[in-house]
Each structure stands twice: as C-alpha cells, then as structure tokens.
N, C-alpha and C positions, 0 to 999 in steps of 0.2 A: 504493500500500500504506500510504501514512504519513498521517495525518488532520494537518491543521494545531497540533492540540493539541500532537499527540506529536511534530510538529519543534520545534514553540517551546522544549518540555521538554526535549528534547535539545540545544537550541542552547543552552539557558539552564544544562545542566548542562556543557557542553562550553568555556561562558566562566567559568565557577566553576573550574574546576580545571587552565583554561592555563598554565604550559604542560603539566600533564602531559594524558595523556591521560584522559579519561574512558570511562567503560562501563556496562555496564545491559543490562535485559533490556528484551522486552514480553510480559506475560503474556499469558496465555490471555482475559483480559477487555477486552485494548486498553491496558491501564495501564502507565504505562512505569515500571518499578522499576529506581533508582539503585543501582549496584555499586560496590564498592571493585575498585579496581584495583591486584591484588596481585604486578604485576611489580616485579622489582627494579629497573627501570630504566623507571619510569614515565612518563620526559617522550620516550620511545625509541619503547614498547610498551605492550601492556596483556594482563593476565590475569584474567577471572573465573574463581572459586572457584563454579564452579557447584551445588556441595555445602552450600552457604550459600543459595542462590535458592530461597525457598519455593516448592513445586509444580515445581521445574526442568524436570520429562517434559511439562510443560503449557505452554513458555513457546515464543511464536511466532518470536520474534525476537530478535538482540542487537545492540546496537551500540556505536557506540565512535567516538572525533574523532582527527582526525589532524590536524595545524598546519596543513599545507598539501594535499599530494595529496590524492585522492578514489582512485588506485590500489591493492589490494586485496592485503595480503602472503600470506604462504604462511603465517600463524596465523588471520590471517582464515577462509581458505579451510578450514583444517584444522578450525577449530570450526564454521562452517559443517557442511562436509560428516558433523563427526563426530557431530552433535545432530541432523541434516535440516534445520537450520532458516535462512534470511534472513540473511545479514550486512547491516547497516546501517553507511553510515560519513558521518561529519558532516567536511567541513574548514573549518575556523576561518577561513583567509584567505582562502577564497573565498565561507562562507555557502553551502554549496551540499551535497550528500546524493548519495551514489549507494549501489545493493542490490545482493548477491551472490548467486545464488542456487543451491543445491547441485544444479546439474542437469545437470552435465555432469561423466566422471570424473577422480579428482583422489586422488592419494596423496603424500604428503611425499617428497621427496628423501633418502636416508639421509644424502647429505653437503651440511651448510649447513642443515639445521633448527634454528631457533629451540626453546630451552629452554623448557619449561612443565611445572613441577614437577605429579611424578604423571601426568602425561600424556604428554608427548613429554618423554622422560630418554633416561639410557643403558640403561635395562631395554626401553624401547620400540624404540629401536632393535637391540638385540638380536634382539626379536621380530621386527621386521621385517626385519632382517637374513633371517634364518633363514625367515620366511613367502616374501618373493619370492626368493630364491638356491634354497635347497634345499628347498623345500616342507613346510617340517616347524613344523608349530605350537606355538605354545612358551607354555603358561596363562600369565596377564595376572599380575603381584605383586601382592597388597594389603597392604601393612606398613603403621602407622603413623607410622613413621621416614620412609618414601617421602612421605608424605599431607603433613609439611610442607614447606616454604621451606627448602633449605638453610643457609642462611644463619641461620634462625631455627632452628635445629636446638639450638644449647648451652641455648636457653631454656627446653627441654621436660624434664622431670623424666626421662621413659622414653628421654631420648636417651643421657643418664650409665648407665644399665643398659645399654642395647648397644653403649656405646664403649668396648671392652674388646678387646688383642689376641687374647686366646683365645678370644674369642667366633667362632663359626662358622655363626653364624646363616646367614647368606646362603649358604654352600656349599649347606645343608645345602636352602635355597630352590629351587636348582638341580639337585640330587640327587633332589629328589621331581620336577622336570621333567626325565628322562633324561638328566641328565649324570655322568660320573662324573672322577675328577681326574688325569693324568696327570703325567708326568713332562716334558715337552718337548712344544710345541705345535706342530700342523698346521693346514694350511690348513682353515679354519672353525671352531677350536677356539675358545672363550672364556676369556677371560681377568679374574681377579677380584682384585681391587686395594684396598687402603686408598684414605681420598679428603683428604687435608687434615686439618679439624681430626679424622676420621674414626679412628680407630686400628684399628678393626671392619675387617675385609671388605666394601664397600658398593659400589665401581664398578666395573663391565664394561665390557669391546670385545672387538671379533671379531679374530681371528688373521686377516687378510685375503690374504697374502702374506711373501715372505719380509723377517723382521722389520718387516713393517709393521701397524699396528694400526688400528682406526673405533672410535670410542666421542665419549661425548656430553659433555663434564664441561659441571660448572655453573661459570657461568651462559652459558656461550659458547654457540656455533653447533657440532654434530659436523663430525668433522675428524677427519684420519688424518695421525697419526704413526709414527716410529719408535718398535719394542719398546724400545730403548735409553734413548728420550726419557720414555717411556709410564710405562718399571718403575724411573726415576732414585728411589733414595730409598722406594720401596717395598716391602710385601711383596705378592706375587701369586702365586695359583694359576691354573693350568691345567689345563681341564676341556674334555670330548669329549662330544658326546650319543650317547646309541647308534646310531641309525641312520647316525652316520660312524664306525665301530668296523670 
C-alpha cells in the first residue's frame, strides 16, 4: 500500500518530532499531509483534528510513529474503524511500518478508553452506554465548548459566557434528548456535574449500581467510581430518560 516516497516522508516526519509522536494523513492523491498532533500528552499519544484536514471525506489513510512497538492501540483502531480508512504506524526503533485495516469488528470498551476531545469524552460514553445496555439512542452533542481541548478551554472568549453557575445549558442539552431530572438516582440514570475549572454543568456518568458511577473525565482513561468520590465538592443533577420512567 505504501510507495517508497510516502515511507521516506513518514520516517522523515516521524525523526522530526521524536520523541513525540507524529501524524498525518494520505490524501486522496497519494500525498502525504503532515498533522499536528493535538494530544495533550504527545510523547504518550496522538490526536488529529480531522476538522482541520482539507478534503478529510477524501483522505485514504493516516498514520502516526510510535518509539518502539509497531502494536496497534485501541485509538488506533477507533479512528481506523470510525473514518473506514488504513491505520499506518511507523516505529522509530525498529525503522519498520505495519497497516490496520478496518475489516474486522471493533467497538471501544466503555471502561479504559483513551480520551479524545469531541470524540470519545464523557458524552460519548454516555451514548454508548445507553446504545449497547438499553438500546436507546441518544443524538450525538455539537457544542462549541465540546469542539475544544479542555484544557484550552479558559482561552476561548465563549468559554467565560458559559462558565456561569446558573447556566443550565447542558441540562437543558439533555432534556431535548429525553431526559428529564429527578430527585435520587436509579440504576441507569445520569448524572450531570461541574468539571474543575468548569462552574457550568459540563460532565456526565451513568448511575451504574449502587452508588457507583462510569464517566470519562479529562484527560484520563473512563473508570468507575464511587457516587461519594464522583459528587466530592460538586454540584450534580440527576436525570432519567423516558423510556426508564
């Protein structure tokens, strides 16, 4: 699949930027276009902002170096399968290439998923929650607040408009997908939280058990804790969807 052009290209972007990792696409013409890699833990992982890739519905392939393995993580596999397209992976200390190829099936783990802002968060897992447990599909969020880097959140002008305690934005996100808010939480309820620097209502988990919670925080891997642990220092509401009523 790779012509010699396009590993030299990749080797040569993959020694540029050791240790972190690098990444990139290959368009639709063979060309290989160099990506910022917008993880926050860059020498770890890597994230393209596919939203940034001109023609991105046209791009064949992507790839990305890793130090040493040529084995294939569960973010790999995830943008693989989630685009259709070729994972490529270069490792540095071996000089050597291996291709993923979306052809066999593959869904993330609820628990132990790698963060990827806008894409796999704690609203994705929610969804997914709720798609494979109770069959109920729950529309995708499009916020602007969601679309950045948490961590680069205080730097956006429209972040200081929605971090406001009285803001209810997010409820009200949830409310137009069937939920509505109760008083005390049951097995599959949701639960909606401040996040950090957040004073807004911005993060979810699932009421999984008694007092025990799943959700995703940034920048970790999702994990289930205690309600106690969850809501320390918080304000949360509790919300039901209709079809558990």
């Amino acid at each position: 699949m790779l012509n010699i052009r396009q590993k030299d290209i990749i080797k040569e972007h993959a020694l540029e930027e050791t240790p972190k990792e690098c990444c990139g696409v290959i368009d639709s013409s063979g060309d290989v276009v160099k990506c910022l890699n917008t993880s926050p833990f860059p020498e770890e992982a890597f994230q393209i902002d596919f939203s940034q890739v001109p023609n991105a519905s046209e791009v064949q392939s992507f790839y990305h170096s890793h130090p040493v393995s040529l084995d294939f993580s569960m973010t790999d596999k995830y943008y693989s399968h989630k685009r259709n397209i070729p994972c490529i992976v270069y490792s540095v200390e071996r000089d050597d290439f291996a291709i993923y190829y979306p052809n066999v099936f593959f869904e993330l783990p609820l628990l132990g998923r790698e963060f990827i802002t806008n894409e796999v968060d704690c609203i994705t897992l929610v969804r997914d929650y709720y798609g494979r447990n109770l069959n109920i599909n729950i529309p995708d969020v499009v916020h602007q607040i969601r679309q950045v880097e948490p961590n680069k959140w205080p730097e956006r002008e429209e972040f200081w408009t929605y971090n406001r305690r009285s803001n209810r934005e997010f409820v009200k996100i949830f409310e137009a997908r069937g939920f509505s808010e109760v008083e005390a939480p049951q097995k599959h309820d949701i639960i909606l939280s401040d996040n950090g620097i957040v004073k807004a209502l911005s993060h979810c988990a699932v009421y999984i058990s008694d007092s025990e919670v799943m959700h995703h925080p940034y920048p970790s891997d999702s994990i289930t804790e205690t309600l106690s642990s969850f809501s320390k220092n918080s304000k949360i509401v509790y919300m039901r969807h209709k079809l558990m009523v």
